[in-house]
N, CA, C and O of each residue as an XYZ file, in Angstrom:
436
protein
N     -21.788    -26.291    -40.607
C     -20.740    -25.981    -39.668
C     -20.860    -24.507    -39.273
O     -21.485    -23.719    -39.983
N     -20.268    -24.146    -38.155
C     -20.440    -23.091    -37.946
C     -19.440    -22.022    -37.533
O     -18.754    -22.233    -36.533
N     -19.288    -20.791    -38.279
C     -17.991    -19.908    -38.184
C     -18.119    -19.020    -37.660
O     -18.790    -18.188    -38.269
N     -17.742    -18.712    -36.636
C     -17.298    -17.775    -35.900
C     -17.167    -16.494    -36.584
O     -17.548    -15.457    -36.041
N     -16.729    -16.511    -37.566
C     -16.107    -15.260    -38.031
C     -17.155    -14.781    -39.461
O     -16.967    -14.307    -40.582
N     -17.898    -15.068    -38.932
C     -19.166    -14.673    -40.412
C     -19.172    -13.267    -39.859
O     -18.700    -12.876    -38.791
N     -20.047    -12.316    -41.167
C     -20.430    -10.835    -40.429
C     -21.565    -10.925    -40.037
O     -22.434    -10.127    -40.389
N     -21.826    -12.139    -39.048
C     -23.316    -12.221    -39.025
C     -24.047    -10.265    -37.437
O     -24.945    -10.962    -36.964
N     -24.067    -10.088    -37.334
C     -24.559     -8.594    -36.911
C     -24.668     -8.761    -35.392
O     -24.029     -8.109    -34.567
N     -25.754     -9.926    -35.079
C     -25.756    -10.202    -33.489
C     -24.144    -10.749    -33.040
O     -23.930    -10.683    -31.829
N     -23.204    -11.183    -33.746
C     -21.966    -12.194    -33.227
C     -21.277    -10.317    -32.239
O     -21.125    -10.038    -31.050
N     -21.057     -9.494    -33.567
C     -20.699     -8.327    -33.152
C     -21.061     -7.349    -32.381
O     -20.250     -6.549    -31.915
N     -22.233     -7.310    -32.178
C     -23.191     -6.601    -31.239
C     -23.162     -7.405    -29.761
O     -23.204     -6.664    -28.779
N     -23.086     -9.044    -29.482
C     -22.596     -9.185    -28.009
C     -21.079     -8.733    -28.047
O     -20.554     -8.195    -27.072
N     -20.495     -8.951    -29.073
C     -18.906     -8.743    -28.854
C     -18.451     -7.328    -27.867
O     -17.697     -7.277    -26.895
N     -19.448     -5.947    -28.737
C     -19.485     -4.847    -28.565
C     -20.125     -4.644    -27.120
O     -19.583     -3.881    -26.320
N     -21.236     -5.309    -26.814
C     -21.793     -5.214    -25.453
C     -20.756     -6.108    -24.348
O     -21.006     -5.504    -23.305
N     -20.249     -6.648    -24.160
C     -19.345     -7.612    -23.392
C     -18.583     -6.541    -23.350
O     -18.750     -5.798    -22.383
N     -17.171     -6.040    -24.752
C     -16.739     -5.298    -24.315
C     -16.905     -3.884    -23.616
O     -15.869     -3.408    -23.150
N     -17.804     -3.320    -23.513
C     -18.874     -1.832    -23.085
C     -18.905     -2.605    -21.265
O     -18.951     -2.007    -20.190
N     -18.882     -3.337    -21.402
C     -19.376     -4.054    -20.431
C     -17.815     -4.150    -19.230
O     -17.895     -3.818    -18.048
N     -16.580     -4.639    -19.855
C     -16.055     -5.171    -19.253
C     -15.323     -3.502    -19.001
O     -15.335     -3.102    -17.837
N     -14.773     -2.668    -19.966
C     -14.539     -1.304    -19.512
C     -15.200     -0.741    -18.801
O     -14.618     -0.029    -17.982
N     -16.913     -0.794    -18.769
C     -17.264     -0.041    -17.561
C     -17.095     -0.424    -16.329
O     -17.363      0.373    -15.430
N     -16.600     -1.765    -16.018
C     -16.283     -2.380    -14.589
C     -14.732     -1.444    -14.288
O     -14.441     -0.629    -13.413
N     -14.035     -1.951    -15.339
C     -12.422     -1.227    -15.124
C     -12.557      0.359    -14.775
O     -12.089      0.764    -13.710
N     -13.059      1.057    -15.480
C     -13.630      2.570    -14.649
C     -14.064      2.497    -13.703
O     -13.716      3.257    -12.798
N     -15.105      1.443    -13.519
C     -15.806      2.181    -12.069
C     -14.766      1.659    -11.261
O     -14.391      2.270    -10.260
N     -14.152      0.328    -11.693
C     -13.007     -0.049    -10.209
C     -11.856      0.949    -10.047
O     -11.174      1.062     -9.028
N     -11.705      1.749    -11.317
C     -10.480      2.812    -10.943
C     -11.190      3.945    -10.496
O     -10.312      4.683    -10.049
N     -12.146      4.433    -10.379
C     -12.882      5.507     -9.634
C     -13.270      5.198     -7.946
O     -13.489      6.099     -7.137
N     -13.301      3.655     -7.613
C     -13.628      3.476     -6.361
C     -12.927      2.808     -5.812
O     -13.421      2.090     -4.942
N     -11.066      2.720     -6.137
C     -10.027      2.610     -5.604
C      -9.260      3.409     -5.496
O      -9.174      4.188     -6.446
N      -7.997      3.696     -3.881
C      -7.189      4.530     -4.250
C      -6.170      3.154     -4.456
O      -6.342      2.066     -5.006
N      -4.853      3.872     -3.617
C      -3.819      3.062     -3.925
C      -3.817      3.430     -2.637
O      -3.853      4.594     -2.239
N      -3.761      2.151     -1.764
C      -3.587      1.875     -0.431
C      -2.378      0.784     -0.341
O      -2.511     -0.440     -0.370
N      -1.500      1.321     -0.257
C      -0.231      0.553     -0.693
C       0.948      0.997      0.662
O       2.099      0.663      0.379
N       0.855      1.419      1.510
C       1.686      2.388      2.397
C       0.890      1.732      4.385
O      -0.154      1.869      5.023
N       2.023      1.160      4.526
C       1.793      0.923      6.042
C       2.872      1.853      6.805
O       3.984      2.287      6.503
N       1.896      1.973      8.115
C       2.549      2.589      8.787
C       3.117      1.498     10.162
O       2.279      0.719     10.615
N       4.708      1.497     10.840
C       5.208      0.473     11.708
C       6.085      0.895     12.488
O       7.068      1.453     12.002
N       5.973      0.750     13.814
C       6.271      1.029     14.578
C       7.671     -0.420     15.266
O       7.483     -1.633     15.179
N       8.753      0.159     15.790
C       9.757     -0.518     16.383
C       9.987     -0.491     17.635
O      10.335      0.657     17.914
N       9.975     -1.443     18.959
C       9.775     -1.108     20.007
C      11.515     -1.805     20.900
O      12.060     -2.887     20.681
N      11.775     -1.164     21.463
C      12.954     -2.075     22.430
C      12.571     -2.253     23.706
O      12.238     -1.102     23.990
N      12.349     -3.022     24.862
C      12.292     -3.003     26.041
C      11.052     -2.057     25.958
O      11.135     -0.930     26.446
N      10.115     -2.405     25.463
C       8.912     -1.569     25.496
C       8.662     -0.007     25.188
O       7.607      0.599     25.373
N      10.101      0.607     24.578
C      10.089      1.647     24.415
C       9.570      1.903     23.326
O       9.310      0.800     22.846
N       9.179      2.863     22.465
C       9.586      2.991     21.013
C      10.124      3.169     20.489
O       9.698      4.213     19.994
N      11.390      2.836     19.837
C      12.310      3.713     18.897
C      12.601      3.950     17.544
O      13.653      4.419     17.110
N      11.380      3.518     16.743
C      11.230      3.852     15.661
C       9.447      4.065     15.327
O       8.536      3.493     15.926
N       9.325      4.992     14.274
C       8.317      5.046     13.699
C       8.537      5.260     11.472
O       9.019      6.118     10.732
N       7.940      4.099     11.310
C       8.518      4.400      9.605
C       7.250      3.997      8.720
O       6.126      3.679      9.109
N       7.676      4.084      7.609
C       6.239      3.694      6.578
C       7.053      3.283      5.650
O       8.152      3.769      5.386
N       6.310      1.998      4.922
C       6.618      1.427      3.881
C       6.022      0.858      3.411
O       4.933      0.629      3.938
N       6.385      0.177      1.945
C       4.988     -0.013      1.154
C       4.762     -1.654      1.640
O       5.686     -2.397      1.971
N       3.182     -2.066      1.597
C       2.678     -3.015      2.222
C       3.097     -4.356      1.918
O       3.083     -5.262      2.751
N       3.607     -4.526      0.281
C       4.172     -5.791      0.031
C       5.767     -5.697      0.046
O       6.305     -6.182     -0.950
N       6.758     -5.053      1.192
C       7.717     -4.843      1.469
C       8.414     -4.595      3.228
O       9.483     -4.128      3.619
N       7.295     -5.125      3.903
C       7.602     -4.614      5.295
C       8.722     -5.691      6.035
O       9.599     -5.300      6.805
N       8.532     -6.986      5.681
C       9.695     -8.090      5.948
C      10.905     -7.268      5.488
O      11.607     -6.739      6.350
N      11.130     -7.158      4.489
C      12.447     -6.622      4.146
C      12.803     -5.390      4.359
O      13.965     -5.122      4.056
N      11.951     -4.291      4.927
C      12.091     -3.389      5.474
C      12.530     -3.386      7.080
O      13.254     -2.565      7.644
N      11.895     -4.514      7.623
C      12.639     -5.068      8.997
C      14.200     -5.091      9.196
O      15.005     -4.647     10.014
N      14.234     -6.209      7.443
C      15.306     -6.565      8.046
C      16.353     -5.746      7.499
O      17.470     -6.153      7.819
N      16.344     -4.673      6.743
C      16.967     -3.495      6.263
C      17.331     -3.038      8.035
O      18.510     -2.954      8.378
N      16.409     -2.819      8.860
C      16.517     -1.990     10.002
C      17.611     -2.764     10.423
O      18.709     -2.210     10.371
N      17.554     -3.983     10.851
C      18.545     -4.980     11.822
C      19.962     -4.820     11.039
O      20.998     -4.583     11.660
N      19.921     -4.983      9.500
C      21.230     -4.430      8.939
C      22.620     -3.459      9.175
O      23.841     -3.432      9.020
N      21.170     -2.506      9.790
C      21.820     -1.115      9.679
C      22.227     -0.916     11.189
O      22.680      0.141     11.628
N      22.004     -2.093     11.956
C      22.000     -1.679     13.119
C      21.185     -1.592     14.571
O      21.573     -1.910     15.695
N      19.923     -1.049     14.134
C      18.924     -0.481     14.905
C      17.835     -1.934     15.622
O      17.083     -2.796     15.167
N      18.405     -1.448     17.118
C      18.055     -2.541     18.225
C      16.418     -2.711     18.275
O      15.798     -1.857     18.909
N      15.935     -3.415     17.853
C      14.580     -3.512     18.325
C      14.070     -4.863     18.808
O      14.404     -5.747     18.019
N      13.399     -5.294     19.802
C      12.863     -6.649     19.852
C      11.136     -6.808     19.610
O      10.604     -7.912     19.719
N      10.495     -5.798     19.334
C       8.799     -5.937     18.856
C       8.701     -5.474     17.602
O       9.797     -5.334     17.060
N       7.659     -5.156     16.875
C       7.541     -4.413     16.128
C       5.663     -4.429     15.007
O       5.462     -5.209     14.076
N       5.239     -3.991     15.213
C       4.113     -3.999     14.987
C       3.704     -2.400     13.325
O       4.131     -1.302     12.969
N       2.981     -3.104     13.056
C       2.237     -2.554     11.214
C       0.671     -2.390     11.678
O      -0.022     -2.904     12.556
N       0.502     -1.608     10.850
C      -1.304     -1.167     10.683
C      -1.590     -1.489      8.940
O      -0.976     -2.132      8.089
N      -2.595     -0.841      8.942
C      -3.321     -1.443      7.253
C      -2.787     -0.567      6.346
O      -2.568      0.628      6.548
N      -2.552     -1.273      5.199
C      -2.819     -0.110      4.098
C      -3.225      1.004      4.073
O      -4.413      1.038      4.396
N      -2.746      2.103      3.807
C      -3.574      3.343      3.435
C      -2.502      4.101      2.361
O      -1.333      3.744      2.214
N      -3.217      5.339      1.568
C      -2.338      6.109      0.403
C      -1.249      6.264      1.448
O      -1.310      6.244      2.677
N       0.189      6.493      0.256
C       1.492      7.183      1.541
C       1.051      8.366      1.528
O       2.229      8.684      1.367
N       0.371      9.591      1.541
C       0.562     10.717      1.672
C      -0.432     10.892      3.282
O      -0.730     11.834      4.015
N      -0.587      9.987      3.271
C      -1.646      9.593      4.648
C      -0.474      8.964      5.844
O      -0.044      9.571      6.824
N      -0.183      7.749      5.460
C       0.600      7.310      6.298
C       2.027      8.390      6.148
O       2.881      8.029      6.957
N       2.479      9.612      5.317
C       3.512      9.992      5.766
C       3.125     10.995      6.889
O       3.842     11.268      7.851
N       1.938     11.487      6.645
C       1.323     12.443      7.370
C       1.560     12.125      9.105
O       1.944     12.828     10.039
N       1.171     10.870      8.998
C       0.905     10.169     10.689
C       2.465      9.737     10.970
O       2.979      9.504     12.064
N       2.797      9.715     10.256
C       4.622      8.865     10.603
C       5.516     10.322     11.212
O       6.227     10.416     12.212
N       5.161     11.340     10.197
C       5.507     12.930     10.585
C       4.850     13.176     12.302
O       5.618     13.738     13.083
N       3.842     12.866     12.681
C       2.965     12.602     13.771
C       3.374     12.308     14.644
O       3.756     13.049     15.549
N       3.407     11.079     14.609
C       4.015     10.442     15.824
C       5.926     10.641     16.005
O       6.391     10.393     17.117
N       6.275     10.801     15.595
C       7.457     10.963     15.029
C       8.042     12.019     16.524
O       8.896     11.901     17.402
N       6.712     13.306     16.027
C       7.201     14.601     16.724
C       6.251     14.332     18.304
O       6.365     14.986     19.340
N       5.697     13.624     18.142
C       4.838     13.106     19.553
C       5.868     12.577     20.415
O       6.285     12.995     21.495
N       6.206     11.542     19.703
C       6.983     10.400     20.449
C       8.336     10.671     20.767
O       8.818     10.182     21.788
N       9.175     11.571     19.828
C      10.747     11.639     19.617
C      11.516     10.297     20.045
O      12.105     10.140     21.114
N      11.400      9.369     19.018
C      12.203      7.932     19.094
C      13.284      7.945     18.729
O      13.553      8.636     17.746
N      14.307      7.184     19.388
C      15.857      7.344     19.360
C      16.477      7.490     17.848
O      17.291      8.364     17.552
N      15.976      6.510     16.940
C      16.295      6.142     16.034
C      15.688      7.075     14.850
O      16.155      7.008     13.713
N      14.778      7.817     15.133
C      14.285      8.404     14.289
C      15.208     10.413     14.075
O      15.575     11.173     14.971
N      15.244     10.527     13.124
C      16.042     12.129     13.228
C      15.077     12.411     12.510
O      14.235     12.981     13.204
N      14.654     12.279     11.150
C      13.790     13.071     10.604
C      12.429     13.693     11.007
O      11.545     12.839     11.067
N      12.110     14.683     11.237
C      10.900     15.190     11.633
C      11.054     15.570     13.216
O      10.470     16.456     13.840
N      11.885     14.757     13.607
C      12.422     15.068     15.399
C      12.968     16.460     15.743
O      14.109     16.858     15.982
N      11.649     17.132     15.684
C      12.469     18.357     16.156
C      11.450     18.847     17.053
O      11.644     19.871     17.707
């Protein structure tokens, strides 16, 4: 029969290589990911714009409907991809002062 759990030398040595193995994937995938978690979305009325906002990518439905909550008239509304927020706050700051949208105060100056 055969046991698993002998000290036989090779059982431990793939054990040791598998694991060597499976950490060096987890490093290299945390070295060649950021955190692209941050969309940037735009709110349009009658073709205007009146909002520009960012929020995180598995939250933009409910970030909609946060807007309609509060009030704020929009009938389009369109998202771009993932990227870090310090990126998408950058461009939201951007357009923000480009565009001056009704709804927007922050950065509107």
């Amino acid at each position: 029969m055969n046991n698993i759990y002998t000290n036989n030398p090779n059982n431990s040595n793939a054990f040791l290589k598998f694991g060597a193995i499976i950490l060096g994937a987890y490093v290299l995938n945390s070295l060649l990911t950021t955190d692209n978690d941050t969309v940037n979305y735009i709110l349009w009325n009658k073709k205007r714009i009146v909002y520009h906002g960012i929020c995180y990518a598995d939250r933009i439905d409910i970030r909609l409907n946060e807007h309609e909550l509060r009030g704020l008239i929009f009938d389009e509304y369109d998202y771009d991809h993932a990227k870090p927020r310090t990126e998408a706050q950058a461009l939201e700051q951007k357009r923000i002062q480009r565009d001056k949208p009704k709804y927007n105060v922050h950065y509107n100056y």
